[in-house]
N, C-alpha and C positions, 0 to 999 in steps of 0.2 A: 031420411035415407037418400043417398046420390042416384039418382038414375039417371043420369046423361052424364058422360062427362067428356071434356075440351081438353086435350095434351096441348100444353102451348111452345111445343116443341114439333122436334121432325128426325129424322131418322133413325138408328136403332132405339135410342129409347124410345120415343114415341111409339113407336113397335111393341118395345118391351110391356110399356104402360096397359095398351090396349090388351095385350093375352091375357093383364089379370085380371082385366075390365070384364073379358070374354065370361072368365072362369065365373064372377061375379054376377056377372047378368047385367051389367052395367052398359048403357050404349056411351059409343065414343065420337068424339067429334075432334078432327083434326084440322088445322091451319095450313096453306101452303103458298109459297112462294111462284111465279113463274115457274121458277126453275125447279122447281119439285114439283110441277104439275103431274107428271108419270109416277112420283115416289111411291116407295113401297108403304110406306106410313100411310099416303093417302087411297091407296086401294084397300090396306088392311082397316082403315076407319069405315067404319055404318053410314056416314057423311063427312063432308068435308067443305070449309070454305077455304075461298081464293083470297090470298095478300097479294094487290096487285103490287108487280118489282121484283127484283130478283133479290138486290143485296140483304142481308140482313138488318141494316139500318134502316129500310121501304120496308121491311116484313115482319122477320121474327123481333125486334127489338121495338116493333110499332106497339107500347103497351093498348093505346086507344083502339087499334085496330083490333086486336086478340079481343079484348073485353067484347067491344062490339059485335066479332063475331060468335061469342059466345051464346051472346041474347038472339043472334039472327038465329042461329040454330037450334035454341031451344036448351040448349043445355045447363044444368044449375051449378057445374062444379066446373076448377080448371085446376090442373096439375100442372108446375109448370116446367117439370124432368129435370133436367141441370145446363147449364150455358143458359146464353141467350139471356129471359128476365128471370131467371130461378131466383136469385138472388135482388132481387131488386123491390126495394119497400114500396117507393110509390105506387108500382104494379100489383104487390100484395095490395094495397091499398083500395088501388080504382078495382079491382076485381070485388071486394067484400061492399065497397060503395054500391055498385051495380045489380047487389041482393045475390053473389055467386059464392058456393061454398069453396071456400080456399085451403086446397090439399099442402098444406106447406106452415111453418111457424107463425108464430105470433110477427106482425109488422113491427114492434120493440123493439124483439130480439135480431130480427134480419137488421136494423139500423144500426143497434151495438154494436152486432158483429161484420158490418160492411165496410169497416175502417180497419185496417191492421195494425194500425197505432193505437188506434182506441179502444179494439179487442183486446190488445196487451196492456193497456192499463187496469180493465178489467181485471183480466185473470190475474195481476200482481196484484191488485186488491184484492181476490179470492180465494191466495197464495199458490198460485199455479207457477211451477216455476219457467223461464223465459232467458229469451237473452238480453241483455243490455243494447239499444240501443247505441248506437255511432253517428254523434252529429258531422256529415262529410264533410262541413267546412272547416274541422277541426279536426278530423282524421291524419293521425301521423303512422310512419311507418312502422311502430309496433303494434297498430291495429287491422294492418293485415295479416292474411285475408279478408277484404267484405265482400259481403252481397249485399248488393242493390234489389229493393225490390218494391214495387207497385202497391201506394195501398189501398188501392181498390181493385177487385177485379181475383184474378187468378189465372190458372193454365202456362202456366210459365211467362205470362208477356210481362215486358217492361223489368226483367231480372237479369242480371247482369252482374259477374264476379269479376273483382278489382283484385289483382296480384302484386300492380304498382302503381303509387301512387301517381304517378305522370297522366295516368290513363285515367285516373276518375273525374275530372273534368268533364272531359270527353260523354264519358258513357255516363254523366250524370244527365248529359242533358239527351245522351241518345235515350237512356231506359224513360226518363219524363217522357218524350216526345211518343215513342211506342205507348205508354202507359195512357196517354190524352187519348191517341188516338184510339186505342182497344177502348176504353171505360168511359172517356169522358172526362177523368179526372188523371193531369200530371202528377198528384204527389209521390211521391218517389222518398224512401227510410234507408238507411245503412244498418248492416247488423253485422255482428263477427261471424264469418263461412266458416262451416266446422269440416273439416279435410275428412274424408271417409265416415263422414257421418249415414245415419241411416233415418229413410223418411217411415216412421211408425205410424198406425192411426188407428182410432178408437171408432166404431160403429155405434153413436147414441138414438136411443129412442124413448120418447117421453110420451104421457098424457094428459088429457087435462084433471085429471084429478091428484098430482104429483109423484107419478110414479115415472123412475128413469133407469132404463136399462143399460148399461156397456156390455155392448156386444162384442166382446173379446177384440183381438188387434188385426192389424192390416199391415202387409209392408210392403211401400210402393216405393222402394228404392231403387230400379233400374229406371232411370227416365233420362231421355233425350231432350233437350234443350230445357230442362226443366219440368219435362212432359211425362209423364209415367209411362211405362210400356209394360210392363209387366208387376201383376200384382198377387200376393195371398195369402191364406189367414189358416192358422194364426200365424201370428211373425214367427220367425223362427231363433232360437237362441235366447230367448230372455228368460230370464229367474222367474219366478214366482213373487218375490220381493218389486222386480219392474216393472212386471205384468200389473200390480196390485198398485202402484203410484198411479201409471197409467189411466186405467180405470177409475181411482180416487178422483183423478186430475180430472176427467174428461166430463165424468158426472159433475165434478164442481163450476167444470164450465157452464154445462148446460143449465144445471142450477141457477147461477149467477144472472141466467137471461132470462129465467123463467119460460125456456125453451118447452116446443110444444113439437110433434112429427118427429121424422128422421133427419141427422146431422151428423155430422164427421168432425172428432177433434183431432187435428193432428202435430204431431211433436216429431223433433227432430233429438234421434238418440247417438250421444256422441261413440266414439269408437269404444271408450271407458264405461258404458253405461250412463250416461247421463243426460235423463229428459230435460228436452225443452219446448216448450207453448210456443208454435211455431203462428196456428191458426182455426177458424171453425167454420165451416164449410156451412150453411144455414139451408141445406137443398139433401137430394141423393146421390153421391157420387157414381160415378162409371163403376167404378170397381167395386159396387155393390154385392154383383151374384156370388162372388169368395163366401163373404158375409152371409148371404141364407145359404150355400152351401153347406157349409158347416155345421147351424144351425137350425137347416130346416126349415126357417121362416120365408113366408113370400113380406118383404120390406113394402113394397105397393099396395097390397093387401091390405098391412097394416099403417101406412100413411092415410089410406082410403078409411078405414074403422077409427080414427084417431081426430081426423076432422068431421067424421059423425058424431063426435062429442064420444065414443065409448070407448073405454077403460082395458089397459092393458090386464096381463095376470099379472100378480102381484112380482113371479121372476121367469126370465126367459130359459127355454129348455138347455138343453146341458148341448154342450158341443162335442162334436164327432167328425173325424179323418182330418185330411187337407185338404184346400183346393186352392189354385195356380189358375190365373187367369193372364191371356196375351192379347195386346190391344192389336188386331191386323190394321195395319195402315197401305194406303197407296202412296206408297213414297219410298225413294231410292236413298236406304242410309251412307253407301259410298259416295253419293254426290251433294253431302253436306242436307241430308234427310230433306233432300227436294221434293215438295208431294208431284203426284204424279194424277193427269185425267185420262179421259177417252172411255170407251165403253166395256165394260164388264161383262165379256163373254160368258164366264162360267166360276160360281161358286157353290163348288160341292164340298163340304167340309164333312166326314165321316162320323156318324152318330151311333151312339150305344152307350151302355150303362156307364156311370159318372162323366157322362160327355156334355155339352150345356152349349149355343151356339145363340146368341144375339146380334141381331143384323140388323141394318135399312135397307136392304141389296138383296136379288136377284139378280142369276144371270139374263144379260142382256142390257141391264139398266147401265143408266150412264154418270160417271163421277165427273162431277163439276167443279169449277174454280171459286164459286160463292162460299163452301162451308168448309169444315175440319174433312181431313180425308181417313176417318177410322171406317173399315169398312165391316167391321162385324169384333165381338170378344169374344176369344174361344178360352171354353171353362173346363177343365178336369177338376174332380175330387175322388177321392181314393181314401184310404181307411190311412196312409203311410203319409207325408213328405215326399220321399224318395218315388213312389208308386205315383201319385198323382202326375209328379213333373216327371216321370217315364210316359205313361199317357199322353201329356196334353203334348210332348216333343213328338211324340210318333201320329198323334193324332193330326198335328200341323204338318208334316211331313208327308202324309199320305193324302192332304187336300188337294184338290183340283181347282186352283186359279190362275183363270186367263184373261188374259188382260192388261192394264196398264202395270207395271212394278211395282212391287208389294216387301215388305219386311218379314214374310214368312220366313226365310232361310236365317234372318238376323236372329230372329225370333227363337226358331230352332236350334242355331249354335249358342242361343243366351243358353236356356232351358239345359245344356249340359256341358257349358264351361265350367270347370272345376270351383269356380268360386260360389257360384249358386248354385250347383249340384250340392256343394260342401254348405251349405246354410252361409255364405258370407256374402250377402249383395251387401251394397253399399250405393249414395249418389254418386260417385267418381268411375262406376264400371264402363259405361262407355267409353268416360275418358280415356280412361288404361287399354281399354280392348276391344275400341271400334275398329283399328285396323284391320287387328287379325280373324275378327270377326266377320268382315268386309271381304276379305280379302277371296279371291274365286281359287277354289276348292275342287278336288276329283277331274283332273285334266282325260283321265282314261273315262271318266262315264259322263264326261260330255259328250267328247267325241264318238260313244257309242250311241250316245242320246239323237246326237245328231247323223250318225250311219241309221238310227230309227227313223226318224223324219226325212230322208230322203227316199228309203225304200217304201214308207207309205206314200209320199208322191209317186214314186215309178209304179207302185200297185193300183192307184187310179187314173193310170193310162198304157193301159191294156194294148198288144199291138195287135191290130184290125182291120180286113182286107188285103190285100196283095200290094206288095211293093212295087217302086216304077218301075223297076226293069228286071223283077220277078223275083221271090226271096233267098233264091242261090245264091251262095259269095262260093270265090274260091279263097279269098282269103277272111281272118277270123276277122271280126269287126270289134275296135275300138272301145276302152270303157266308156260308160256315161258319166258325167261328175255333174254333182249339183253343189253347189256352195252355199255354206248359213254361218252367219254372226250370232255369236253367242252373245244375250242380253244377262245382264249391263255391262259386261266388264268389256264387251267387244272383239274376244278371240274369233276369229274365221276360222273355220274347217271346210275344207274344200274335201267334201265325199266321192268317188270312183268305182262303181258297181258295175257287172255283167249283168245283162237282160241275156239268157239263151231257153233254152231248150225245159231245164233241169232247173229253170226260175232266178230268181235275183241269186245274187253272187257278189258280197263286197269284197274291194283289193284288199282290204286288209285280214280279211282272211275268217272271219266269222263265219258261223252256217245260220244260213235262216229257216227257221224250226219253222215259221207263218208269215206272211205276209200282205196283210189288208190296207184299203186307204186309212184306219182310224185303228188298227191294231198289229201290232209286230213285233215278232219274238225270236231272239237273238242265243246262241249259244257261244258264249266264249270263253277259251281257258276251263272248261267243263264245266262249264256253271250256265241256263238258261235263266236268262230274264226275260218279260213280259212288258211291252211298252204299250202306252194309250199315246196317240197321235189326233194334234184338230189342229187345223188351220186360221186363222181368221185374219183377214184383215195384212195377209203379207208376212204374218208372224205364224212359226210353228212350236205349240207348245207341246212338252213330252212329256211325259208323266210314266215313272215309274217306281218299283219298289223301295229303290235307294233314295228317289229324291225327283224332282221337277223341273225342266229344264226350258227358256225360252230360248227362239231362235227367229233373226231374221231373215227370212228367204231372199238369197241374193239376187239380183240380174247376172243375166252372164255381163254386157256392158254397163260401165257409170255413164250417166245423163250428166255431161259437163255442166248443166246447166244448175245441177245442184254444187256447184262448190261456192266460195264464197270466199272475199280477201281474207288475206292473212288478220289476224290482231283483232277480226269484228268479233263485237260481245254479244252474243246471241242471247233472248232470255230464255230463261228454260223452262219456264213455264208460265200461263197465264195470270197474269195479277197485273199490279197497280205501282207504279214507281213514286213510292213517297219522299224521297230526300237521293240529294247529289251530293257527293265530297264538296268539300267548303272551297270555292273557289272554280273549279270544275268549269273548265271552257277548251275549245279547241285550242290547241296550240300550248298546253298544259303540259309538265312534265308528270310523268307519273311513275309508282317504282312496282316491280312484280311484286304481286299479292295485297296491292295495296287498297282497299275494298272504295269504289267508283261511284258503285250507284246501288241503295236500295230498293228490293222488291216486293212489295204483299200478295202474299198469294195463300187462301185457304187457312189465315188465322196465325201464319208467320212469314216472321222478315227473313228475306235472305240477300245476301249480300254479293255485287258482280265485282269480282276481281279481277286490278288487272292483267293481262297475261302473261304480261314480259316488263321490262323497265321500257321509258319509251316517251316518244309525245301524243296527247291526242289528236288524232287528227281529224275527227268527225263525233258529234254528241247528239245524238235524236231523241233521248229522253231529258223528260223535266216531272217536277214534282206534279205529279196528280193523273199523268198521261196512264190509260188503259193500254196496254199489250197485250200479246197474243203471244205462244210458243214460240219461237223461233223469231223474234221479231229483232230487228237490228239495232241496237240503243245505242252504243260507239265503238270508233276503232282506235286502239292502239299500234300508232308504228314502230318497231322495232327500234333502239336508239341504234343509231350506225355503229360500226365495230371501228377502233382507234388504228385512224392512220399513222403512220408514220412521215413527217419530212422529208421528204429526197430533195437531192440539189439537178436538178436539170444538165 
């Protein structure tokens, strides 16, 4: 039996892990970084050891240090959640070396399935069906679309879709290069892109006595840069005829590796119906809790009872309602889904029956530039489809997060665009409909939002004591206005209110029913709403029925000394400048949009464009250099506008 056991992870899962540990009676022992010395993981563990370093390369990926600190702590068991070494054989490896019970498959099958070339020879051997391979040196133009993709590794890095042939050069050797960097390993495969396909996925669970479950499907088709954001089960739409491949398929995977714990087979189902062996996940995925939603099982639970050597039931319970799961991230999808840091004022996400909330976060705690920026998955299940994803959209709707920029509002317009209202996600939705997804909404309940936020400032400053030359006027005196930018899209509303007698008084004509520094409630057009007002940090966020609003508290004057020349490329966020355009020096021509310099930051590349056509006229980054927010990497000057000859 486990009685200690070591998450060899950090943030919400590791979280996740420990409550079932709790439920168990199991003590827990967590790992941490520097930079997750405060973490929520590490206060929620029984103990805890220090990885001295911040990056993940010095910590979580130190497999000698995890091991080690397993034996320092006493503990017999390690789990090792998903990222990071979940997947990593040598690590299964030195953990069973070191006498530690290893919550995860057989070290075989993680080696099998650690190659994506070589997991599809497998399952073509198994007859799992798959796509053909595309050697790119021989790729012509009726084998587009490909996708590039990484084969090792996962999370979308090192994947890259080729539309023409010109370009795959290029991104053959940008996806390697990402892919070294993320895993260790460049190999880098072509496959035919399926246009509006959908990513399906199979929940397996095995024992060692050969018994193997498919736990019905998963459809984790909405995903941003390759990344999932929204996930749930069962998929929706498929036959009973798909459903029943699927499962054949997924079990013949696991089969095939003499697979042991929980694993993820997943397939890519064309527009037409038709599965393909995409790949197999050898760990617990994120988008687990759909999966015991449905089913009722705790997955943890039974990875925990599965490397204690004991024996599933011979078949898993019967399935019941839907559930919808939304990954919250700290990042700005209109700015080319920038993750976003700074500190975490407040996450109140609204709880009640079929509600589910997975976190590494507390408010107050602080998002760094070391790791992925999910800050919590918020789960509904419901007896319906339809019910669930009405829940889990009003559920996100009515949270309360302050703080850096988050995907809530994306999240919420996903959840009831017509297309996944209607059962039709697909990989290509963002594509089609990040715009108008993106795009800032309700100009009348900002502006009210922001008529709230100003009267809760005027409400906690009370007017007190006698005026200098006594409080008589003969004439009326003047509105007050307070000005606030609206985050991220950057509308200003300049507010104008009366202080008198009979209380606050906006010019625009509202009555105000209440007025507190944290509460204010507004009548207009007949109708009263209810606002929550906090401050932090220069930002006022407003929170109310219809939706949630940030705002920057303006100065009445700009401080000149924040502007900054024309054409400079500021970065936008903390990370690591891995690569320059080929050539890239001052005195360089360059064309608008032409991508300059990229960025790592939090487990993806982002790319700095340039502003305008132009020369460059100053470059301060190079390959390997650390930045900071706002930090100045180069400028573009304008190209001069075409003179014309005159004759003197």
């Amino acid at each position: 039996m486990i009685r200690s056991l070591l998450v060899a992870n950090r943030g919400e899962i590791a979280c996740r892990i420990f409550r079932t540990c709790r439920e168990l009676g199991i003590a827990t022992v967590a790992v941490y970084s520097d930079a997750d010395a405060g973490a929520l993981h590490v206060r929620e563990a029984d103990t805890a050891v220090r990885l001295p370093g911040a990056s993940p390369a010095d910590t979580y990926l130190r497999g000698d240090l995890v091991v080690a600190a397993a034996r320092t702590a006493g503990a017999d068991a390690v789990h090792p959640g998903y990222g990071f070494l979940s997947e990593n054989a040598g690590f299964a490896q030195r953990a069973q070396d070191a006498g530690l019970v290893w919550v995860g498959p057989p070290v075989k099958a993680i080696e099998l399935m650690a190659s994506k070339t070589r997991a599809k020879e497998l399952m073509a051997a198994a007859g799992v069906p798959l796509l053909a391979p595309v050697d790119p040196a021989g790729a012509t133009a009726g084998d587009l679309p490909l996708l590039l993709k990484a084969a090792a590794g996962g999370g979308g890095r090192g994947m890259r879709i080729i539309r023409a042939l010109g370009d795959l050069p290029g991104e053959l050797t940008a996806a390697s290069a990402e892919a070294a960097s993320a895993f260790g390993d460049g190999e880098v495969f072509a496959e035919p892109y399926v246009e509006r396909g959908r990513h399906v996925e199979v929940q397996v669970m095995a024992d060692a006595q050969g018994t193997v479950w498919a736990l019905g499907t998963r459809d984790c088709s909405l995903q941003r840069r390759h990344q999932k954001v929204i996930e749930e089960a069962p998929a929706p739409g498929l036959d009973d005829a798909l459903r029943g491949r699927l499962h054949d398929a997924a079990v013949a995977a696991a089969q095939a590796v003499g697979y042991r714990g929980a694993g993820t087979v997943e397939f890519l189902v064309s527009a037409g119906g038709r599965p393909y062996f995409l790949e197999m996940n050898t760990r617990l995925q994120v988008e687990h809790p759909v999966t015991e939603a449905v089913f009722g099982l705790d997955l943890v639970a039974l990875q925990l009872r599965v490397a204690e050597g004991g024996p599933l039931p011979a078949a898993p319970p019967a399935p019941h309602g839907h559930a919808v799961e939304a990954r919250l991230y700290a990042e700005d999808p209109a700015a080319d889904w920038q993750p976003q840091t700074g500190t975490l004022h407040t996450l109140d996400v609204p709880d009640g029956p079929g509600l589910r909330l997975d976190t590494g976060y507390t408010g107050g705690d602080t998002i760094g530039v070391h790791y992925d920026p999910m800050l919590a998955k918020v789960v509904a299940h419901a007896a319906t489809r339809p019910e669930a994803v009405r829940l889990l959209a009003r559920t996100l709707e009515r949270a309360r997060i302050h703080g850096p920029v988050t995907n809530r509002d994306l999240l919420v317009r996903s959840l009831r665009h017509p297309d996944f209202a209607g059962a039709r996600p697909d990989t290509g939705f963002y594509d089609r409909h990040l715009a108008t997804l993106t795009r800032p909404e309700g100009e009348d309940g900002r502006r009210l939002a922001a008529t709230a936020a100003a009267l809760a400032r005027a409400a906690t400053r009370p007017a007190t004591g006698t005026a200098r030359f006594g409080a008589w006027r003969n004439l009326a005196s003047g509105p007050r206005t307070a000005s606030y930018r609206s985050e991220p899209d950057g509308t200003v509303y300049e507010i104008a209110y009366r202080a008198g007698r009979e209380g606050l008084r906006p010019e625009t004509g509202e009555r105000v029913v209440a007025a507190a520094p944290g509460h204010v409630t507004l009548e207009a057009d007949g109708i009263t709403r209810h606002f929550t007002v906090a401050v932090h940090d220069g930002r006022a966020y407003v929170d109310g029925a219809a939706g949630a609003y940030t705002f920057t508290v303006l100065p009445r004057f700009t401080d000149p000394a924040e502007r900054t020349e024309p054409g400079s490329l500021l970065a936008p966020m903390p990370g690591t400048v891995v690569r320059l355009a080929e050539g890239l020096a001052p005195g360089s021509a360059v064309e608008a949009g032409q991508p300059l310099i990229w960025l790592e930051a939090m487990k993806m590349e982002h790319r700095i464009l340039a502003p305008a056509s132009g020369t460059l006229t100053a470059l301060h980054a190079a390959p390997g250099l650390q930045v900071e927010v706002g930090a100045l990497l180069a400028v573009v000057q304008d190209a001069p506008a075409h003179q014309e000859e005159t004759t003197p």
